[in-house]
C-alpha positions as CSV (number, residue, x, y, z in Angstrom):
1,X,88.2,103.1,90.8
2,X,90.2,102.9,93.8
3,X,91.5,106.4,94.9
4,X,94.4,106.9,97.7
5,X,95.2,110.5,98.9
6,X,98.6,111.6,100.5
7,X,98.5,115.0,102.2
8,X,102.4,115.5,102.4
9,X,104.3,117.8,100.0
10,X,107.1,115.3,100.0
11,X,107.6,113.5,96.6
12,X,105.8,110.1,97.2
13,X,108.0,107.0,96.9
14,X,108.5,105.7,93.4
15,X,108.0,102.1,94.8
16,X,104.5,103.2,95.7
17,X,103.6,104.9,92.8
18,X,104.4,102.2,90.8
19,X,102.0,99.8,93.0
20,X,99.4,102.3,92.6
21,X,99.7,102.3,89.0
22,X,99.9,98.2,88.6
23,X,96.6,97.7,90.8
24,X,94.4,101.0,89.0
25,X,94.2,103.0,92.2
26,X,94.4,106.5,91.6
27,X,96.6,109.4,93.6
28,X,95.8,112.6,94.5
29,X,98.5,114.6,95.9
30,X,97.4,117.4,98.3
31,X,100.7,118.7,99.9
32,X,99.6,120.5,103.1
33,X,102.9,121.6,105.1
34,X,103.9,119.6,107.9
35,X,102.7,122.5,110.3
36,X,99.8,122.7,109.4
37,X,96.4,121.6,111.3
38,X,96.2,118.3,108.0
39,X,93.2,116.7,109.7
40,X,91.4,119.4,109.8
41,X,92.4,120.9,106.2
42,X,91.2,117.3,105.2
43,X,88.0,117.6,106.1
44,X,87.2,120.8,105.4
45,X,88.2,119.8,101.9
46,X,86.4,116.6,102.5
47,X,83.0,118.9,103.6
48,X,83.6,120.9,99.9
49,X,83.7,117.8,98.1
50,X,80.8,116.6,100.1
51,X,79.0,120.0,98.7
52,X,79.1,121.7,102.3
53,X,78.4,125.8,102.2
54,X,81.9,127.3,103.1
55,X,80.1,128.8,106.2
56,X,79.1,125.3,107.7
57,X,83.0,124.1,106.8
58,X,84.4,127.0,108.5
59,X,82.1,126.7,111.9
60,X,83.0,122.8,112.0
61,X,86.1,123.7,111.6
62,X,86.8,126.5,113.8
63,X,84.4,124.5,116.8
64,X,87.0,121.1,116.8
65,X,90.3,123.4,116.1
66,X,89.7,126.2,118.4
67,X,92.7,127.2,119.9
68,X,94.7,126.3,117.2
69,X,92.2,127.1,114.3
70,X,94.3,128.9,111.1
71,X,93.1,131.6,108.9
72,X,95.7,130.0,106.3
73,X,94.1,126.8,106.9
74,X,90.6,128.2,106.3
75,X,92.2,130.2,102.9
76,X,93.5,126.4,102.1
77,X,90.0,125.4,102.0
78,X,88.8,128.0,100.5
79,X,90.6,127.7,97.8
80,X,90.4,124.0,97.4
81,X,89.3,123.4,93.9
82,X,86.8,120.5,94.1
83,X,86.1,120.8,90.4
84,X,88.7,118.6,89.5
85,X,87.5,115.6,91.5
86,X,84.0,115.8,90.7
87,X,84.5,112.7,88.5
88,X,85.9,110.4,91.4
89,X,83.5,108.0,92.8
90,X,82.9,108.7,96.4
91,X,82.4,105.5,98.9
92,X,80.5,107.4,101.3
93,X,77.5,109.4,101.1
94,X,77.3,113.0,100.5
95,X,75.1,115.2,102.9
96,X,74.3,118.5,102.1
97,X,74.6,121.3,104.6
């Protein structure tokens, strides 16, 4: 299964839903405001799915954000619920940390 992910809150065009649909790729919505820190909500969310401890999220997190590191962001990826997803087939390899 092909799997494409859209982080904006905006409603995604019709047009592309409907070319999703016709070649079986599967979206998931995530809807992270526009200001935000998205890339690294992403892979915070990316690390949970990846089975990352919350600690070792929020330090890699917190060390390439820094200045502009969010404790809404961190409370986003906290409460990412990666149970949802455990189905979809991952193309990359999951490391434990």
């Amino acid at each position: 299964m092909c799997v494409c992910r859209c982080l904006c809150p905006e409603p995604y065009p019709e047009a592309n839903v409907e070319f999703l649909k016709s070649n079986g790729i599967k979206l998931f919505q995530f809807g992270i405001e526009g200001y935000k820190h998205r890339t690294g909500c992403l892979v915070g969310c990316l690390r949970k799915l990846q089975r990352w401890c919350l600690t070792s999220v929020f330090d890699e997190y917190q060390r390439f954000a820094a200045a502009k590191a969010r404790v809404a962001d961190q409370r986003f990826m906290e409460m990412f619920d990666v149970s949802s997803l455990k189905n979809v087939p991952m193309p990359f390899s999951c490391s434990k940390r």
